[in-house]
PDB file as gemmi writes it, atoms N, CA and C in Angstrom:
CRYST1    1.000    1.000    1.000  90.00  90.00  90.00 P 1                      
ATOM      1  N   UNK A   1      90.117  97.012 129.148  1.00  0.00           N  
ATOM      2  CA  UNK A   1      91.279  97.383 129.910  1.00  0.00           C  
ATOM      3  C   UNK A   1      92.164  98.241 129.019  1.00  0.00           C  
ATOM      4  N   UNK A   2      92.968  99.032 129.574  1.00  0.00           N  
ATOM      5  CA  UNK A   2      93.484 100.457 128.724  1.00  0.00           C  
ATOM      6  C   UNK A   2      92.660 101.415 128.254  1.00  0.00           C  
ATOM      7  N   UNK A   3      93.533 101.936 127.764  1.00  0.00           N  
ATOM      8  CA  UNK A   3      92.518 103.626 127.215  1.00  0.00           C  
ATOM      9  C   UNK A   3      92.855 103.543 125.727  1.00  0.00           C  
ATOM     10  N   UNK A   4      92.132 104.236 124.939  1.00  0.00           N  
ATOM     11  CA  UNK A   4      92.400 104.809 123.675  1.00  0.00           C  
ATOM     12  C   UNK A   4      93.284 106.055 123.703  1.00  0.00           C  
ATOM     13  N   UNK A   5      94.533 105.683 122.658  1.00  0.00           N  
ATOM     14  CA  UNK A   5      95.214 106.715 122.420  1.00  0.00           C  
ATOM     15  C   UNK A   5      94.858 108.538 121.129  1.00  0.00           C  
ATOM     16  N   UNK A   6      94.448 109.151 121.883  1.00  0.00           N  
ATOM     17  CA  UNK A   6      93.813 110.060 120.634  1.00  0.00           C  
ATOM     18  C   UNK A   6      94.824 110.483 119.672  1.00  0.00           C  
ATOM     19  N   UNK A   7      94.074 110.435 118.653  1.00  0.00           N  
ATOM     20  CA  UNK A   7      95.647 110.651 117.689  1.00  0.00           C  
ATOM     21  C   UNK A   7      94.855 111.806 116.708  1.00  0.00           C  
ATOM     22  N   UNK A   8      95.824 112.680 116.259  1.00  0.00           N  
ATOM     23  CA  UNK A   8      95.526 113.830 115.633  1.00  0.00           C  
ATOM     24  C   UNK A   8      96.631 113.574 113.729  1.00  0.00           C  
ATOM     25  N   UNK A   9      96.408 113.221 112.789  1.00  0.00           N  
ATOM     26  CA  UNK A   9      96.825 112.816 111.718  1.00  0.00           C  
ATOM     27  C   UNK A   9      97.075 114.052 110.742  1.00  0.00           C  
ATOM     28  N   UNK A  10      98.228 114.107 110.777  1.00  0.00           N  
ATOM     29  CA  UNK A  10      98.933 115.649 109.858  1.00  0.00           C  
ATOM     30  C   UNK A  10      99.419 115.036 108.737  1.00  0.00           C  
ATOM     31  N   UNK A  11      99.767 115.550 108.168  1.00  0.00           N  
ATOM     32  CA  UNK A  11     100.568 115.473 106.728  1.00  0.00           C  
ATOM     33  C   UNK A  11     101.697 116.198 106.911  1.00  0.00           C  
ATOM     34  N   UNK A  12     102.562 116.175 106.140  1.00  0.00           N  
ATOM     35  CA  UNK A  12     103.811 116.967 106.275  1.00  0.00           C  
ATOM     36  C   UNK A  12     103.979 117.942 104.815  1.00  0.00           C  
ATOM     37  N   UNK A  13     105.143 118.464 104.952  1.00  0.00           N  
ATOM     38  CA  UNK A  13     105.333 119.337 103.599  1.00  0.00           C  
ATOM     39  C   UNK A  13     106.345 117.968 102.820  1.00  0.00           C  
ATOM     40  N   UNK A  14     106.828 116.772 103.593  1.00  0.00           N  
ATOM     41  CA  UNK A  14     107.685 116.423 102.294  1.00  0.00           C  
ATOM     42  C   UNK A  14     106.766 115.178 101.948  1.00  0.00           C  
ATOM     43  N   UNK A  15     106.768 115.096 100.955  1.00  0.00           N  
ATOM     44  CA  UNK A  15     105.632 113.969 100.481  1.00  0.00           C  
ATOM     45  C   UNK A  15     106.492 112.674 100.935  1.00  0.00           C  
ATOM     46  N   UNK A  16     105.279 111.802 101.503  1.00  0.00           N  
ATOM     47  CA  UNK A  16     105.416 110.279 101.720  1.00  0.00           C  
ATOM     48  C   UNK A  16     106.099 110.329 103.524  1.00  0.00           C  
ATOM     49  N   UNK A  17     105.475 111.525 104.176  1.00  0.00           N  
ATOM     50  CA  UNK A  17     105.911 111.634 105.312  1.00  0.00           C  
ATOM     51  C   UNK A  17     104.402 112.215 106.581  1.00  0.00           C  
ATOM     52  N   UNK A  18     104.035 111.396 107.358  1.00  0.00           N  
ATOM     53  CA  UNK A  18     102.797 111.695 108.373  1.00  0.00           C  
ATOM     54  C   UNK A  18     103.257 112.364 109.755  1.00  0.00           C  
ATOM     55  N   UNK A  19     102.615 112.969 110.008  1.00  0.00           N  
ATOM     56  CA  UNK A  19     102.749 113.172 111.911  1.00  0.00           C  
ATOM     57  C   UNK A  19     101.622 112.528 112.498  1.00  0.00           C  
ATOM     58  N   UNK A  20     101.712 111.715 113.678  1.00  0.00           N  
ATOM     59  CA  UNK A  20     100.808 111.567 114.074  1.00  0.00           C  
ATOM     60  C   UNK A  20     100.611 112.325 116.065  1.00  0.00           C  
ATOM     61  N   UNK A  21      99.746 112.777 116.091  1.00  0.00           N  
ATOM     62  CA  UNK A  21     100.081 113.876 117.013  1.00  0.00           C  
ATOM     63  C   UNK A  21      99.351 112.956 118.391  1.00  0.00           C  
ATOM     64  N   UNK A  22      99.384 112.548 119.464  1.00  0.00           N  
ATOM     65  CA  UNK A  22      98.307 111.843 120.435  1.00  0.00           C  
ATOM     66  C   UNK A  22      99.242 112.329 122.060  1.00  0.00           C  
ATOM     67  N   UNK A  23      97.594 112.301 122.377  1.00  0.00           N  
ATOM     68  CA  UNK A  23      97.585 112.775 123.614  1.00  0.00           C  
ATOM     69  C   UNK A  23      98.214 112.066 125.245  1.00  0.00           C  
ATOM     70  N   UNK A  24      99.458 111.445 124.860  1.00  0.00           N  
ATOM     71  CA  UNK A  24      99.945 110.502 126.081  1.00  0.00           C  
ATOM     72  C   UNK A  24     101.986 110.758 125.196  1.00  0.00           C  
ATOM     73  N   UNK A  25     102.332 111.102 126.265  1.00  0.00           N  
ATOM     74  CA  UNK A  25     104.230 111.143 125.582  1.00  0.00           C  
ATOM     75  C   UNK A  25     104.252 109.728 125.667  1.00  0.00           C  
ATOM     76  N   UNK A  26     105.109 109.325 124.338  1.00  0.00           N  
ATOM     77  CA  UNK A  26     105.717 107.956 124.326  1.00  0.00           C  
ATOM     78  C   UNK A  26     107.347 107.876 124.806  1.00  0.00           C  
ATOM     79  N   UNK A  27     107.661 109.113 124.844  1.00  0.00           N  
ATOM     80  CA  UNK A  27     109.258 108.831 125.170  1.00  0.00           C  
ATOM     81  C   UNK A  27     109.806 110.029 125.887  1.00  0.00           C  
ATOM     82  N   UNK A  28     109.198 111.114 126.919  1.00  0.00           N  
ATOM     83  CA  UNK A  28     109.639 111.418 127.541  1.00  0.00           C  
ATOM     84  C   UNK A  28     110.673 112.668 126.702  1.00  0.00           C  
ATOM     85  N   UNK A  29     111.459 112.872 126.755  1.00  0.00           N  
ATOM     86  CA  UNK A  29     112.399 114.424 126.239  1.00  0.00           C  
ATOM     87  C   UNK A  29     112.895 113.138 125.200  1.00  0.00           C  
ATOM     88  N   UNK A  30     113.036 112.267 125.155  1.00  0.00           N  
ATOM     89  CA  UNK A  30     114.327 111.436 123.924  1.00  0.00           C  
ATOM     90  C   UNK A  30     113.822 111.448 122.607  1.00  0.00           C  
ATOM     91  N   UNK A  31     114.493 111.329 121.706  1.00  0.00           N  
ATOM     92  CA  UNK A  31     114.091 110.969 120.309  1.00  0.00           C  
ATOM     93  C   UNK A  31     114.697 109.512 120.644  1.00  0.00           C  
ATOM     94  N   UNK A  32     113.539 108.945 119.349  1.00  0.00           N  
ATOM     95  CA  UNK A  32     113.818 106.971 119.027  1.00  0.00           C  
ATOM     96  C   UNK A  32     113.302 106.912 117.741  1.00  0.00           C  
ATOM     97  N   UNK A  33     114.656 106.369 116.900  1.00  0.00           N  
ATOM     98  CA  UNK A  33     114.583 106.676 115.558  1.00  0.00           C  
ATOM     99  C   UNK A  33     114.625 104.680 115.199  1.00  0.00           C  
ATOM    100  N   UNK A  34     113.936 104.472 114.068  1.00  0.00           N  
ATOM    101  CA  UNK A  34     113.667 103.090 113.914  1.00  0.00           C  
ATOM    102  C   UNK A  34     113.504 103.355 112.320  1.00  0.00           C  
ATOM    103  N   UNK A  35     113.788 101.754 111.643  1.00  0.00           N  
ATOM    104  CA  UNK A  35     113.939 101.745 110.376  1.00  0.00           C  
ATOM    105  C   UNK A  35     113.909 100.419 110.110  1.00  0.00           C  
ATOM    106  N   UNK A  36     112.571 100.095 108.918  1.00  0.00           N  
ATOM    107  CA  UNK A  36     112.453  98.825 108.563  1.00  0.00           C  
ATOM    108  C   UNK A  36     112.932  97.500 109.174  1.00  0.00           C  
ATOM    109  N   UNK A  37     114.342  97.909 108.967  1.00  0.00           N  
ATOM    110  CA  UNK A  37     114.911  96.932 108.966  1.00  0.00           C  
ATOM    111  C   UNK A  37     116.085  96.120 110.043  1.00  0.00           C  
ATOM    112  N   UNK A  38     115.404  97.446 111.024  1.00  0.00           N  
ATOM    113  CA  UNK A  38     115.836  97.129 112.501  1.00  0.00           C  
ATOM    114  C   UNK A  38     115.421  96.122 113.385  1.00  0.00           C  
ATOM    115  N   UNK A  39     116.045  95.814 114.011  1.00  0.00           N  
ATOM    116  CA  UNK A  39     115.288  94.302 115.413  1.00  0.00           C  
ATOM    117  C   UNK A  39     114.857  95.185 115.785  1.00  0.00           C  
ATOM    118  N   UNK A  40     113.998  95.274 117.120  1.00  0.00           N  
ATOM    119  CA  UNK A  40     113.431  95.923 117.756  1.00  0.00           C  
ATOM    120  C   UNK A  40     112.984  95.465 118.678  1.00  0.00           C  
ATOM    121  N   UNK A  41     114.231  95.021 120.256  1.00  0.00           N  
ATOM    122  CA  UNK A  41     113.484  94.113 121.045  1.00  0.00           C  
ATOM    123  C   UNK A  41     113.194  94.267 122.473  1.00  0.00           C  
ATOM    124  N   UNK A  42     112.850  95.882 122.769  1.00  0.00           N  
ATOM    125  CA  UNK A  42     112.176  96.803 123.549  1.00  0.00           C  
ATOM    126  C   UNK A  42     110.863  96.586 123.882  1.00  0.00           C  
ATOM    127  N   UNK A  43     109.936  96.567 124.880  1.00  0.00           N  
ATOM    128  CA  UNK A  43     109.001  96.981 125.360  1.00  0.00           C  
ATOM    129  C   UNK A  43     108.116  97.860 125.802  1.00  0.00           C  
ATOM    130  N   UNK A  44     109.458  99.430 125.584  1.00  0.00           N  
ATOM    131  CA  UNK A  44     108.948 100.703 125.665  1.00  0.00           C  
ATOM    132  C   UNK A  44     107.812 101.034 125.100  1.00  0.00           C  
ATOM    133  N   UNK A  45     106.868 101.938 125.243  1.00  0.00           N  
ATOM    134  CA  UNK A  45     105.817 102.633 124.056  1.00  0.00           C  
ATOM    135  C   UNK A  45     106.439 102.981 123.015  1.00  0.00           C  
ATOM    136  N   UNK A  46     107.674 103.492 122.579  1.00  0.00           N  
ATOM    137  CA  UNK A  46     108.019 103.786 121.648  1.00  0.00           C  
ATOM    138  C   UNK A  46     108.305 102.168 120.229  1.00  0.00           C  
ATOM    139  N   UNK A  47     109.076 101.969 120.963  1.00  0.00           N  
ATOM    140  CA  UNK A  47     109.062 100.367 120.751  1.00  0.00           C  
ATOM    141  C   UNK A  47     107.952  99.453 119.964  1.00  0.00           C  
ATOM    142  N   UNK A  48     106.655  99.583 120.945  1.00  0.00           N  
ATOM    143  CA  UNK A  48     105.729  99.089 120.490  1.00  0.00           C  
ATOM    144  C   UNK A  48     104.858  99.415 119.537  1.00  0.00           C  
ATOM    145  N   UNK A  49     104.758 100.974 119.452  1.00  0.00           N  
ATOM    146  CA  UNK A  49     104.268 101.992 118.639  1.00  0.00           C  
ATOM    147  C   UNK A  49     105.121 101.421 117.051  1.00  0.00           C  
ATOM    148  N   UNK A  50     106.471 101.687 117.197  1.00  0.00           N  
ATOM    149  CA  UNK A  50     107.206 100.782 115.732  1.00  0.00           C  
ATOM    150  C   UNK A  50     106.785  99.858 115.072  1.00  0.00           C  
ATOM    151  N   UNK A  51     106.950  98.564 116.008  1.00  0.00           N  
ATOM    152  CA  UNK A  51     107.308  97.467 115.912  1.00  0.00           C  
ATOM    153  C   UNK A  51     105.477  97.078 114.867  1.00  0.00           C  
ATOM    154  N   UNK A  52     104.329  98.157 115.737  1.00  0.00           N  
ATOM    155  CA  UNK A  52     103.114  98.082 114.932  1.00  0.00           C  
ATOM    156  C   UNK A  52     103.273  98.539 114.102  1.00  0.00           C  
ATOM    157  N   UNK A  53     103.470  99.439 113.971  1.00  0.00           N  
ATOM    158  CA  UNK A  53     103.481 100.281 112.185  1.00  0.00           C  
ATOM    159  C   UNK A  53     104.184  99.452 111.291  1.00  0.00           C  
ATOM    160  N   UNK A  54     105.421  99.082 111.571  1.00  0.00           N  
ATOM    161  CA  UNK A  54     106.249  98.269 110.608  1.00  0.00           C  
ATOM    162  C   UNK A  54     105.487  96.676 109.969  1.00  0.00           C  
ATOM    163  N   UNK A  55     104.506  96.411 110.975  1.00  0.00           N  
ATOM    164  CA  UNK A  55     103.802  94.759 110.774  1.00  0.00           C  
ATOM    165  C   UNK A  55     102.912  95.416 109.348  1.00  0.00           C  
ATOM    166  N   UNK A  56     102.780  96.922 109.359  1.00  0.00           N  
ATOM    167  CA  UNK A  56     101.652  96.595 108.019  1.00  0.00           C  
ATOM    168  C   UNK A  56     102.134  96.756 107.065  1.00  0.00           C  
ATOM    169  N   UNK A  57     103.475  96.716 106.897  1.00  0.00           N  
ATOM    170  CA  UNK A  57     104.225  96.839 105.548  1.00  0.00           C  
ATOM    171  C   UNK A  57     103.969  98.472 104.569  1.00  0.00           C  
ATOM    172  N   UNK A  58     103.462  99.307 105.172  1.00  0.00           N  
ATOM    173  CA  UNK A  58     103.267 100.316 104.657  1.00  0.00           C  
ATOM    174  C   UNK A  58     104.713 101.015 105.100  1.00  0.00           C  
ATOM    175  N   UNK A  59     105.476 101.151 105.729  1.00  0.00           N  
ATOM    176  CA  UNK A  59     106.453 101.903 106.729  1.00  0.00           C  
ATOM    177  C   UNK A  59     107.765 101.954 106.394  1.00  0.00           C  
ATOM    178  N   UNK A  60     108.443 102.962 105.895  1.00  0.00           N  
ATOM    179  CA  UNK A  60     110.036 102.500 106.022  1.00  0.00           C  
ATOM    180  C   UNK A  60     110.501 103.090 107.404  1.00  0.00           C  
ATOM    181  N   UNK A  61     110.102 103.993 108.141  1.00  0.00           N  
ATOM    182  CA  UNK A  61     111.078 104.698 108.870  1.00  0.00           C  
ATOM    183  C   UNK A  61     110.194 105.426 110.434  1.00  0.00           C  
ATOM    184  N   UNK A  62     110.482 105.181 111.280  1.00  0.00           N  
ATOM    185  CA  UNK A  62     109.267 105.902 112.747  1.00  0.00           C  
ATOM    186  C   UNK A  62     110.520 106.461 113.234  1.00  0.00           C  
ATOM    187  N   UNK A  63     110.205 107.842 113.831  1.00  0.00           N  
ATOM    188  CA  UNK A  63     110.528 108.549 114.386  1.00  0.00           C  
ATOM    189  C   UNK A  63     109.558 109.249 115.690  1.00  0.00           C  
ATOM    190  N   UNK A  64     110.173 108.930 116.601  1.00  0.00           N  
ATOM    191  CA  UNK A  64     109.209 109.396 117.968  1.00  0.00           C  
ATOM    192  C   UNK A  64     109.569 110.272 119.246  1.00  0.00           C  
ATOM    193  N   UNK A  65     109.649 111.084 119.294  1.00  0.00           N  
ATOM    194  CA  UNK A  65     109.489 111.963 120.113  1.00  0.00           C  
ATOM    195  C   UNK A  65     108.573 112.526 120.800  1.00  0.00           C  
ATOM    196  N   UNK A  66     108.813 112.548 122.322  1.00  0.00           N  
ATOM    197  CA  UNK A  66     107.369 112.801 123.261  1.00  0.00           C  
ATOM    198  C   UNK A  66     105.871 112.531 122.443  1.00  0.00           C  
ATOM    199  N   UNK A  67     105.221 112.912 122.580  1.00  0.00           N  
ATOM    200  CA  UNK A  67     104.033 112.619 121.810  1.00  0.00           C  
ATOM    201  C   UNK A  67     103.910 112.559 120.424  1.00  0.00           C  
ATOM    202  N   UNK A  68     104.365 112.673 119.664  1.00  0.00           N  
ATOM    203  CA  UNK A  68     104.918 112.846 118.286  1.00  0.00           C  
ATOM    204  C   UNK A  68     105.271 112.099 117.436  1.00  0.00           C  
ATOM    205  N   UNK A  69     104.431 110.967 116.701  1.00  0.00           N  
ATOM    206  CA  UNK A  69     104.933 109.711 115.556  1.00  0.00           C  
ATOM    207  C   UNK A  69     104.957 110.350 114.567  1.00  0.00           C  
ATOM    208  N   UNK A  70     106.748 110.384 113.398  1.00  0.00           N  
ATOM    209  CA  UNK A  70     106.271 110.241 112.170  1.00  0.00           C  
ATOM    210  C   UNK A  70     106.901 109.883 111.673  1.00  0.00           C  
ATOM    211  N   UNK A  71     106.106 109.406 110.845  1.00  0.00           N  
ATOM    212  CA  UNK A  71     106.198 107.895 109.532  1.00  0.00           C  
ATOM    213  C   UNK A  71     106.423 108.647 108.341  1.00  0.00           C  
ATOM    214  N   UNK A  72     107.626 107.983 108.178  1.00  0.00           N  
ATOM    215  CA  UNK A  72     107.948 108.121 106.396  1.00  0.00           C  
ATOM    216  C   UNK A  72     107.104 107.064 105.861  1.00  0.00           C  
ATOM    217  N   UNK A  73     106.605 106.889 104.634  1.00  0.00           N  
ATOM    218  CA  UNK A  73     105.772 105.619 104.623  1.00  0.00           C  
ATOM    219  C   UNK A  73     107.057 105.327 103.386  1.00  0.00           C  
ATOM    220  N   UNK A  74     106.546 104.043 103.149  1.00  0.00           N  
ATOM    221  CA  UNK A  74     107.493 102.727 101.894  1.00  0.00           C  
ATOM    222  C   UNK A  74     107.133 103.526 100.239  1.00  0.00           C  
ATOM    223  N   UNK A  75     107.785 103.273  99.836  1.00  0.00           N  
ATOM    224  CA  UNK A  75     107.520 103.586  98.119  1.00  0.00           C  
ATOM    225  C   UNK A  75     106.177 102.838  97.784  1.00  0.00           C  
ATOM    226  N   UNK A  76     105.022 104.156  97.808  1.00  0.00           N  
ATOM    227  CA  UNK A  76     103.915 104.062  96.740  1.00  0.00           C  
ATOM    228  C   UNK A  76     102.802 103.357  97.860  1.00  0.00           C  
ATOM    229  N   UNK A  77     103.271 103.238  99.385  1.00  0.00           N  
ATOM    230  CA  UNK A  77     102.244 103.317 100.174  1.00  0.00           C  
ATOM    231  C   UNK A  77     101.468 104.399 100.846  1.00  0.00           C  
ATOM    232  N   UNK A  78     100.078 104.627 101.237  1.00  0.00           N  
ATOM    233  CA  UNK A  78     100.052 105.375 101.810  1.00  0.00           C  
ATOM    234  C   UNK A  78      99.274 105.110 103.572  1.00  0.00           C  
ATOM    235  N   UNK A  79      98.914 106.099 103.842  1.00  0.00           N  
ATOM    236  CA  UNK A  79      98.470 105.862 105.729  1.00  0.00           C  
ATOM    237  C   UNK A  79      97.510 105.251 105.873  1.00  0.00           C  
ATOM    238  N   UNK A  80      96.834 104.953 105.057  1.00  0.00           N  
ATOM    239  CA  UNK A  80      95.369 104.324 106.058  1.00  0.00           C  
ATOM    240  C   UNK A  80      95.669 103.344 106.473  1.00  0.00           C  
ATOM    241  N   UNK A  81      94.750 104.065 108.121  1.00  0.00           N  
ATOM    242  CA  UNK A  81      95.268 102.593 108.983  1.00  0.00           C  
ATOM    243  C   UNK A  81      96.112 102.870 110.342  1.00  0.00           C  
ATOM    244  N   UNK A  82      96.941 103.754 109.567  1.00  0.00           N  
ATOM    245  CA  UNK A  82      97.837 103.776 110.586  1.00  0.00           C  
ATOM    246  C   UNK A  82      97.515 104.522 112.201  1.00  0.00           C  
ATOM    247  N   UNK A  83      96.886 105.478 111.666  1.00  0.00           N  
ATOM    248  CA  UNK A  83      96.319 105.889 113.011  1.00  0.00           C  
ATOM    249  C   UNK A  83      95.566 105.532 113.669  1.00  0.00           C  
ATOM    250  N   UNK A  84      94.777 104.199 113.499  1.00  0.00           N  
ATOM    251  CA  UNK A  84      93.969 103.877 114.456  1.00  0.00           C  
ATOM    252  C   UNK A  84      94.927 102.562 115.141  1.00  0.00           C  
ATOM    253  N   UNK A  85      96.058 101.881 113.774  1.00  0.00           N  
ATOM    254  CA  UNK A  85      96.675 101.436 114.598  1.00  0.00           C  
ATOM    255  C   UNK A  85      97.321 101.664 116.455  1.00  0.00           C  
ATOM    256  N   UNK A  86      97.906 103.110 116.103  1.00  0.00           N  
ATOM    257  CA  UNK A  86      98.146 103.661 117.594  1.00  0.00           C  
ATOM    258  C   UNK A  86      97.467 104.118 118.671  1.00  0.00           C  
ATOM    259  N   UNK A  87      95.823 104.736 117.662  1.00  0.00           N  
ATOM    260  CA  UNK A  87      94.784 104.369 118.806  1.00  0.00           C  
ATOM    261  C   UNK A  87      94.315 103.456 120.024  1.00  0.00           C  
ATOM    262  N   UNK A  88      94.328 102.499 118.660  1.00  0.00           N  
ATOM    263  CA  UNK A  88      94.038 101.151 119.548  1.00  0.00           C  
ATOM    264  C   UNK A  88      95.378 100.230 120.618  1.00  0.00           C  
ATOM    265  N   UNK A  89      96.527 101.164 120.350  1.00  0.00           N  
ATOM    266  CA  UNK A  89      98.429 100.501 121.251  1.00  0.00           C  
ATOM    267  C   UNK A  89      97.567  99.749 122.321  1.00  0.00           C  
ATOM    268  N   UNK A  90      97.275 100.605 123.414  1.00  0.00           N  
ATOM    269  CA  UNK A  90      97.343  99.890 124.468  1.00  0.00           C  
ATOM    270  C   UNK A  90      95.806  99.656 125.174  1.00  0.00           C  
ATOM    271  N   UNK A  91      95.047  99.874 124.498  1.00  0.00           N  
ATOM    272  CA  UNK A  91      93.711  98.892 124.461  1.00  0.00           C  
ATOM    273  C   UNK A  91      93.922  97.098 124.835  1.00  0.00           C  
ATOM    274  N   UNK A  92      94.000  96.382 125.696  1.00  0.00           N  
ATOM    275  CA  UNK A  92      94.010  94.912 125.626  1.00  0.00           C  
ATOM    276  C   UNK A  92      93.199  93.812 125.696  1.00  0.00           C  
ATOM    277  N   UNK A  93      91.541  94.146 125.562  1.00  0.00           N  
ATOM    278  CA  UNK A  93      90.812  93.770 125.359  1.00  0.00           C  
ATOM    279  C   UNK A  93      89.885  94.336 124.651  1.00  0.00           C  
ATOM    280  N   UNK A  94      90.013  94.211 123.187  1.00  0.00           N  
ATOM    281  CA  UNK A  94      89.272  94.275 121.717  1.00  0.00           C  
ATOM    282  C   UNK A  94      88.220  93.444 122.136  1.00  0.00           C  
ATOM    283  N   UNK A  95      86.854  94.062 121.167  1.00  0.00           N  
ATOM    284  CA  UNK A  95      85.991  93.034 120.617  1.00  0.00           C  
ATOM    285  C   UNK A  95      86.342  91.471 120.400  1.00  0.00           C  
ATOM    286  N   UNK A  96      85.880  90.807 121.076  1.00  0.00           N  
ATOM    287  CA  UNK A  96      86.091  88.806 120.392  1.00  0.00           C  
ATOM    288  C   UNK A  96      87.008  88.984 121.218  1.00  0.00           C  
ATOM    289  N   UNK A  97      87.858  89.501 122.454  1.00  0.00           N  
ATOM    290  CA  UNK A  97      88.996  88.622 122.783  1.00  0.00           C  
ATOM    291  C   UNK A  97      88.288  88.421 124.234  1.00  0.00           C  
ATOM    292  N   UNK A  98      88.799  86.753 124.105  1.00  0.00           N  
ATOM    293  CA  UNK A  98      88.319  86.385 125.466  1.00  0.00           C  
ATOM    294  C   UNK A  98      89.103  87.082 127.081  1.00  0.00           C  
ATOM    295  N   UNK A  99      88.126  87.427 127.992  1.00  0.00           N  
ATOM    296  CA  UNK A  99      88.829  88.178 129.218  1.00  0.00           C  
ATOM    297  C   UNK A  99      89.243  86.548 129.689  1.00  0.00           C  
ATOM    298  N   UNK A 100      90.642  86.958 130.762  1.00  0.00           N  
ATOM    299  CA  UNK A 100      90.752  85.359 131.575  1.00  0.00           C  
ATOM    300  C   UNK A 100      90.288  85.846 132.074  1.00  0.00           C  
ATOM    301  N   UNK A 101      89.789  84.432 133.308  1.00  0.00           N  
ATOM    302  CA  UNK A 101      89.266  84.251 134.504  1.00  0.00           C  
ATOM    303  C   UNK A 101      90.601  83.766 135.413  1.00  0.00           C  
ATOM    304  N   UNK A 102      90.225  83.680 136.907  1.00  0.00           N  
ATOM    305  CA  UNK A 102      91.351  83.170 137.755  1.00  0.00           C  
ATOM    306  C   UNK A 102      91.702  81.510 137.418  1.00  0.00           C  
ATOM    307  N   UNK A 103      90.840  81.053 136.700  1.00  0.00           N  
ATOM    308  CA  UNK A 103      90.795  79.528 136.449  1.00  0.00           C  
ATOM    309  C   UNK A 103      92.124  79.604 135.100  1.00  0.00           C  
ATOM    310  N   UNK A 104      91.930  80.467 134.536  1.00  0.00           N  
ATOM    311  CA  UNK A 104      93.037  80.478 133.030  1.00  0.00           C  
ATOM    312  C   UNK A 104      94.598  80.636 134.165  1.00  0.00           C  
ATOM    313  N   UNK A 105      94.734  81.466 135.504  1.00  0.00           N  
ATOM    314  CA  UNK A 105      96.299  81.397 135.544  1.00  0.00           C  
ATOM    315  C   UNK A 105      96.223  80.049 136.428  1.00  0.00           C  
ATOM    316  N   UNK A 106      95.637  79.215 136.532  1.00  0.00           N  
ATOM    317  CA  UNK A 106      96.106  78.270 137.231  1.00  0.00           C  
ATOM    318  C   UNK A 106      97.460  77.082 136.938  1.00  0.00           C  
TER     319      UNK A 106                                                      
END                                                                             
């Protein structure tokens, strides 16, 4: 269930900074600027797109605009990883995860 998000992985000119380029807008005309050390208690794609990057501890800073992630990364981390993280956003049945049946909402 879901699709794979295609993601296209740039580099930038300032070091310790990624684009990640994919084929679905996460936010429409807005910028959504996020930082470590923000709550983050949205459900948007943009939102969720964060809230992942930030779980791998590589991340200080997401910035998102229409199709457009980029990650400052943390002192002395670098990306791997990260893009398949957003590949895989809204995929909801991975390998090993059990599908319910109508018997599970009972």
């Amino acid at each position: 269930m879901g699709e794979p998000v295609s993601v296209i992985q740039k580099s930038s000119s300032n070091h310790g900074v990624i684009r990640l380029e994919t084929n679905r807008t996460f936010t429409g005309m807005g910028h959504e600027r996020y930082k470590a050390s923000d709550v983050i208690v949205g459900d948007r794609p943009p939102d969720v797109a964060a809230r992942a990057l930030f779980a791998t501890g590589q991340v200080d800073q997401v910035h998102v605009y229409a199709q457009t992630i980029t990650v400052t990364l943390g002192q002395g981390a670098d990306s791997d990883g990260l893009k398949e993280i957003v590949e895989n956003l809204f995929i909801h049945y991975l390998p090993g995860v059990e599908v319910p049946d109508e018997s599970s909402f009972d």
